[in-house]
C-alpha positions as CSV (number, residue, x, y, z in Angstrom):
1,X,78.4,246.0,209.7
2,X,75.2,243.8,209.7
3,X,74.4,242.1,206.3
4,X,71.7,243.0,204.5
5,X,69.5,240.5,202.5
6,X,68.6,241.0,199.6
7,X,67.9,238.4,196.6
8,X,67.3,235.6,198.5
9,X,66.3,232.5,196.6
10,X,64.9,229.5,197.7
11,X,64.0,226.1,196.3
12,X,61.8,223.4,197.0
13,X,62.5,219.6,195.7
14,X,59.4,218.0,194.1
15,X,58.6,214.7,195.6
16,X,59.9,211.8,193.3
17,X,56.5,210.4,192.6
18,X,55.3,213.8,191.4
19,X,54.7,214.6,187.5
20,X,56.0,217.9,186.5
21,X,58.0,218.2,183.3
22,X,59.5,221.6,181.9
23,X,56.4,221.7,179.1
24,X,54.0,221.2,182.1
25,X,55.5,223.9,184.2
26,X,55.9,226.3,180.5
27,X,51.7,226.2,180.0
28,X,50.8,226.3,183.5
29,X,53.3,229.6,184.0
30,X,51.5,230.9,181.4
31,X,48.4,230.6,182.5
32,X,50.1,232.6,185.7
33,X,50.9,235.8,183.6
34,X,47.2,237.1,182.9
35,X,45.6,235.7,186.5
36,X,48.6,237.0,189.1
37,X,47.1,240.1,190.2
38,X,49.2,240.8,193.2
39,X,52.3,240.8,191.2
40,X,53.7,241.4,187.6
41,X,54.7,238.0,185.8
42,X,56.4,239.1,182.0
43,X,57.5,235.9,180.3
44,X,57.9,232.2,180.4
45,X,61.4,231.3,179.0
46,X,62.1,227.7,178.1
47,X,65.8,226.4,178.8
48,X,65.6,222.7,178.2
49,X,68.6,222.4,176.0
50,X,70.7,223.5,179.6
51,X,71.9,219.4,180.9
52,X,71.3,220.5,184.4
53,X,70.0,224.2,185.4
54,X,67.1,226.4,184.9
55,X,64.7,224.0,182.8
56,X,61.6,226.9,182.5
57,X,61.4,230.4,184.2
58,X,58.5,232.1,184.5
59,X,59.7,236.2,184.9
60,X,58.6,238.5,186.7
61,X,59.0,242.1,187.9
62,X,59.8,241.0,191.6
63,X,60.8,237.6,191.4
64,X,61.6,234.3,188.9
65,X,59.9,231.6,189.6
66,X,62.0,229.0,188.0
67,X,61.3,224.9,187.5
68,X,65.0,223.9,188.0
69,X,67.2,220.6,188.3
70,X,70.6,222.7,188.5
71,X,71.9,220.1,191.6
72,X,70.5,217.4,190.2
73,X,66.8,217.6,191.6
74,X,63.8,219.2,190.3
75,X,61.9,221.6,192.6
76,X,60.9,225.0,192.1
77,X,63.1,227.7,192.9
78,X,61.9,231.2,194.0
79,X,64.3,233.9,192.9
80,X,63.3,237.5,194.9
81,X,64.5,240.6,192.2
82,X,62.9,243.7,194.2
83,X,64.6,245.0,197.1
84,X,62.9,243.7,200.1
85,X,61.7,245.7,203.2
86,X,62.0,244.6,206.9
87,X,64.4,243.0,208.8
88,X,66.5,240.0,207.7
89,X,64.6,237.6,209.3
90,X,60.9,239.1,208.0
91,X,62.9,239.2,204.7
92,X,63.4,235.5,205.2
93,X,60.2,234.5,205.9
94,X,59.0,236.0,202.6
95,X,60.6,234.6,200.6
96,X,60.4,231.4,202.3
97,X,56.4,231.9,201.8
98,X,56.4,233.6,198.5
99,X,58.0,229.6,197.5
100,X,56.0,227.6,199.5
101,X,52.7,229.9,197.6
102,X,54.0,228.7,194.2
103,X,54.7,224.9,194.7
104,X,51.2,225.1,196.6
105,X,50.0,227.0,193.1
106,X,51.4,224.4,190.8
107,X,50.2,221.6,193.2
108,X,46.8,223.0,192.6
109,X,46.8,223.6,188.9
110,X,43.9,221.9,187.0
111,X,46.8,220.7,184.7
112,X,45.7,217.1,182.8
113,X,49.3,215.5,182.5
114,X,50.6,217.6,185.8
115,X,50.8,215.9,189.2
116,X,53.1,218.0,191.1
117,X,54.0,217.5,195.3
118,X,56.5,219.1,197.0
119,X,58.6,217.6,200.2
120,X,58.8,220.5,202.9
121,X,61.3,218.6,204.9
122,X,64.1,220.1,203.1
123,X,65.3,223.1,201.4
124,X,67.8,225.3,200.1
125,X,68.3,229.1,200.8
126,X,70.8,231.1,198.4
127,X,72.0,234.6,198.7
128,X,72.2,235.6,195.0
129,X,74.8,238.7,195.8
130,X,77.9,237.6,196.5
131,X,78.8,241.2,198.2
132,X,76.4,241.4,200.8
133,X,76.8,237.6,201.5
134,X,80.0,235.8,200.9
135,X,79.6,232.2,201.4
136,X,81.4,231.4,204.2
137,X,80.8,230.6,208.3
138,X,80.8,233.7,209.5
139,X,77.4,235.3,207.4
140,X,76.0,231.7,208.7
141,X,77.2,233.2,211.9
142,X,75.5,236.3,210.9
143,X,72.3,235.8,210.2
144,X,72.2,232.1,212.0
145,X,69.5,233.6,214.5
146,X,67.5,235.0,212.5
147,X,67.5,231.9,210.0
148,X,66.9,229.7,213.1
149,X,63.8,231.8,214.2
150,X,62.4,231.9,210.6
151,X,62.8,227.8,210.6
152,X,61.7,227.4,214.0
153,X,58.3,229.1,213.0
154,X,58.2,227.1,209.6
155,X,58.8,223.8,211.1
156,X,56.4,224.5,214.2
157,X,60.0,223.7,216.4
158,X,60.7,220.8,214.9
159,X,64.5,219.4,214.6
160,X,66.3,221.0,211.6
161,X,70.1,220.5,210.1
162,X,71.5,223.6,208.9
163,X,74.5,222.8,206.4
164,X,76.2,226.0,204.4
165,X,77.3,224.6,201.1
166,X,79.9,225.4,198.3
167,X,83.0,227.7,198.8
168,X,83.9,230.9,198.4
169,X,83.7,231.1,194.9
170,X,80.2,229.7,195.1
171,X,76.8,232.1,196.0
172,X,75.9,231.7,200.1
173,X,73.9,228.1,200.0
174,X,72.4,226.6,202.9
175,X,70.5,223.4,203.0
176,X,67.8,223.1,205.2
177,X,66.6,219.2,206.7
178,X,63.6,219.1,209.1
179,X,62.8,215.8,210.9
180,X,59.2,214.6,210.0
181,X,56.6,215.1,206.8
182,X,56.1,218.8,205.9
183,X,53.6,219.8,202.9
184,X,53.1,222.9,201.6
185,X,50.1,223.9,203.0
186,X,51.2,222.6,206.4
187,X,54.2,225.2,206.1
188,X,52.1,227.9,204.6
189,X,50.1,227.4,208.1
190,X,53.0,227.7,210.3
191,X,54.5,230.8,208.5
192,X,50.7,232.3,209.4
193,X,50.0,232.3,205.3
């Protein structure tokens, strides 16, 4: 039985020169709630007192859109809710985008003490459902086409390093390393965004 995707997350590391603390990211995701008119955005939520997690989560109907340092790196992670349409690799792509459209958001906010950049060259894609996806090789096996054709077209063919992460009692993580300098809007190009 194929797997179906659903709840895909994905997270971008901010670029170690960049400025973005958790109170940065709580205004500017509040500016967020009243101007996002292709989505519903609910809350901001502040979770600074967590040593290494979710730092501030802006909420939403379809998806979180979380400032987060949970391995150890801050970079904003994209956290689809709503059950997503296509096939697994359009899936992919969306979400992949949907990211990439908030670190190029926050890179753009008119924000006095924020400076945020993201790197492109790497990322992380989780499977939050541990029953479609169990984290092992064989749903890399699974869905490693469509993951590769999804990368391919967001690193314009460029080299990438695919490595799953965790164990089995860990959500399906892969990390994602592309040779050469990626930005955001370079990526939102290649995905056609």
């Amino acid at each position: 039985m194929a797997i179906d995707l659903q709840k895909i997350n994905v997270k971008f590391y901010l670029a170690e020169d960049a400025v973005l603390s958790p109170e940065d990211a709580f205004r500017i995701f509040s500016q967020w709630i009243p101007e996002t008119k292709d989505e519903v955005l609910i809350d901001v939520a502040d979770y600074q007192h967590v040593p290494q997690g979710p730092k501030t989560v802006l909420v939403g109907h379809e998806a979180n859109y979380t400032l987060d340092n949970t391995d150890g790196r801050y970079g904003l992670l994209y956290g689809q809710k709503a059950t997503a349409q296509g096939s697994n690799a359009e899936r992919l792509k969306s979400a992949i985008a949907s990211a990439l459209k908030a670190c190029r958001r926050l890179e753009q906010a008119q924000d006095a003490t924020a400076k945020a950049r993201f790197v492109g060259a790497e990322t992380v894609v989780v499977i939050n459902d541990r029953l479609r996806a169990a984290n092992a090789e064989a749903t890399l096996d699974e869905i490693r086409d469509d993951l590769d054709t999804v990368l391919g077209e967001l690193y314009a063919g460029a080299s990438t390093q695919v490595e799953r992460e965790g164990d089995g009692r860990h959500r399906f993580t892969v990390r994602v390393r592309a040779k050469g300098d990626f930005d955001t809007q370079t990526l939102l190009s290649n995905l056609g965004q």
